[in-house]
C-alpha positions as CSV (number, residue, x, y, z in Angstrom):
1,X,36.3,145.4,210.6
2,X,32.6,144.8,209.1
3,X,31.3,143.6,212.6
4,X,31.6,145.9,215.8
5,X,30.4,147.1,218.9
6,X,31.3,150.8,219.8
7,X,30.3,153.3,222.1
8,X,28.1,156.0,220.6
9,X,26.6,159.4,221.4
10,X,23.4,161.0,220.0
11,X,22.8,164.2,222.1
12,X,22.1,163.0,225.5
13,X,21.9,160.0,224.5
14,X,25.0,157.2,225.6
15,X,24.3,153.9,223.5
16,X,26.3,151.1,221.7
17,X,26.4,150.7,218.3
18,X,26.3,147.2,216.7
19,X,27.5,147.6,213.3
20,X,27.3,144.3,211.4
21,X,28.6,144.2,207.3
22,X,29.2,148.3,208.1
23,X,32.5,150.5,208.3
24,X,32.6,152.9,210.9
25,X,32.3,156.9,209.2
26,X,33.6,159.2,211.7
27,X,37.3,158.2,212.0
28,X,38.3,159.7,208.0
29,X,39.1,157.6,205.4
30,X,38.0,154.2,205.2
31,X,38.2,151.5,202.7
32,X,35.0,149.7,200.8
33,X,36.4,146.7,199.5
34,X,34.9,145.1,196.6
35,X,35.6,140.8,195.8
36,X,38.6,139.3,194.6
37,X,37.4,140.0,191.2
38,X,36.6,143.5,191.6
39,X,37.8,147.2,192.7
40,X,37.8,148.0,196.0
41,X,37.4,151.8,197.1
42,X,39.5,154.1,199.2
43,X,37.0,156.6,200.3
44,X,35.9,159.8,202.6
45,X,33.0,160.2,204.1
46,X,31.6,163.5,203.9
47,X,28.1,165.4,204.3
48,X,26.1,165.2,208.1
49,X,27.2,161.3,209.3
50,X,24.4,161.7,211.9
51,X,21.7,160.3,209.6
52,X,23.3,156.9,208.9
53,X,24.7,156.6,212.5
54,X,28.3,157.1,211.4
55,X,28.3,153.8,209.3
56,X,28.8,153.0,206.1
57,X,28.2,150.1,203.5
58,X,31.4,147.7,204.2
59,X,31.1,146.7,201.0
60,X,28.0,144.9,198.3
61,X,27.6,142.0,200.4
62,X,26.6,138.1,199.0
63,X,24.2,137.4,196.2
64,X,24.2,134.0,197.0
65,X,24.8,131.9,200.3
66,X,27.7,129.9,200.6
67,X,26.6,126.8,200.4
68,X,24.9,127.2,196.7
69,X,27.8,128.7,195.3
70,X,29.4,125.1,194.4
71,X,26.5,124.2,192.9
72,X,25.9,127.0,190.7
73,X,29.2,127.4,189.6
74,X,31.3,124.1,189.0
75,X,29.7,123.0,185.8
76,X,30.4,126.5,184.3
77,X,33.8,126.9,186.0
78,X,36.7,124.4,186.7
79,X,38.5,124.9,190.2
80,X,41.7,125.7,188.1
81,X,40.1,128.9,186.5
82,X,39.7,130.0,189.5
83,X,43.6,131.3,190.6
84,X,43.4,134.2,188.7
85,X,40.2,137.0,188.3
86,X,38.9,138.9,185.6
87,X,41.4,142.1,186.4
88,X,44.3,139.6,186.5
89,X,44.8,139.3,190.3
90,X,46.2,135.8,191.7
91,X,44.3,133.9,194.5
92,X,46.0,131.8,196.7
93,X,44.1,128.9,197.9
94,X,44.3,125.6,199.2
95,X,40.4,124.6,199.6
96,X,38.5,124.2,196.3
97,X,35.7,124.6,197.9
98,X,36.0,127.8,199.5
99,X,37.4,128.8,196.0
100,X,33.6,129.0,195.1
101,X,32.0,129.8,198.1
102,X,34.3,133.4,197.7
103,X,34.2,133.7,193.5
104,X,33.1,136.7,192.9
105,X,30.1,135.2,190.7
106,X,28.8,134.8,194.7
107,X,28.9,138.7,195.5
108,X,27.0,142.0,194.3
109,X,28.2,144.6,192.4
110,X,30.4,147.2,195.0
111,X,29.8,149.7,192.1
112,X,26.5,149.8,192.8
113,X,27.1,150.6,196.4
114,X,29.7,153.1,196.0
115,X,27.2,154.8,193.1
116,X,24.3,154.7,195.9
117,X,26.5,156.3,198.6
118,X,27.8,158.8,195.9
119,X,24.3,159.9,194.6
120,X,23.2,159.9,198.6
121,X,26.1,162.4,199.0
122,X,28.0,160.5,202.0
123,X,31.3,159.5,200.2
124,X,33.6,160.7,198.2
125,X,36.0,158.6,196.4
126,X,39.9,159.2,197.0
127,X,41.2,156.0,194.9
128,X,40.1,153.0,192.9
129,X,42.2,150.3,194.1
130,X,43.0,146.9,192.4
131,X,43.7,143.5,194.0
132,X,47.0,141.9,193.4
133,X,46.9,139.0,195.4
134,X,43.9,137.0,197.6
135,X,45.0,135.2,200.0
136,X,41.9,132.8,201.3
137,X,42.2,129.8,203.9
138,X,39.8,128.9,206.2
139,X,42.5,128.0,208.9
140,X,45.7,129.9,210.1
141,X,48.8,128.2,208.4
């Protein structure tokens, strides 16, 4: 979960912590999940959680708003090229236009974030893990 509310405690200090596109660090291993056209990362946190609140990146986040991504993409991309990524995993959609808003042309690079929190000394990475499948629908079947 990349948005939550939990109960925190800093010295004598009760609080809630709103974590919002962040992975809670003090339950053990946690996933950073890259898009569907990239790694994700199984990784442990590691080093004094204090100073980033027990939080980590929940992954690189957007590069460009959702409703752009259409725009920017469809004359350089047909719909159809879109069922299968760059590391050969199959997406499985029924809404062409979510198909862009959630290419992965639309995101940043996860290396980059899993470099940062590497070089920052709060992770350690267990596994590099590669998507089969997407699955991506904006409503419940």
């Amino acid at each position: 979960n990349h948005n939550s509310l939990s109960r925190l405690r800093l010295g004598n200090t009760l609080g809630f912590l709103h974590r919002k596109g962040a992975v809670a660090s003090d339950n053990g291993v946690v996933v950073i999940p890259g898009s569907r056209g990239s790694f994700s990362y199984l990784v442990e946190p590691i080093g004094d959680q204090k100073g980033n609140l027990y939080s980590l990146a929940h992954g690189a986040g957007r590069k460009w708003n959702r409703a752009s991504c259409k725009a920017r993409l469809r004359d350089r991309l047909q719909p159809s090229s879109l069922f299968r990524t760059s590391l050969g995993s199959a997406v499985v959609c029924d809404d062409s236009e979510l198909l862009y808003e959630e290419a992965p042309q639309a995101y940043k690079s996860i290396e980059t974030v899993i470099d940062d929190m590497e070089r920052e000394e709060l992770i350690r990475v267990i596994a590099t893990l590669r998507p089969i499948i997407t699955y991506k629908m904006r409503r419940p079947l």
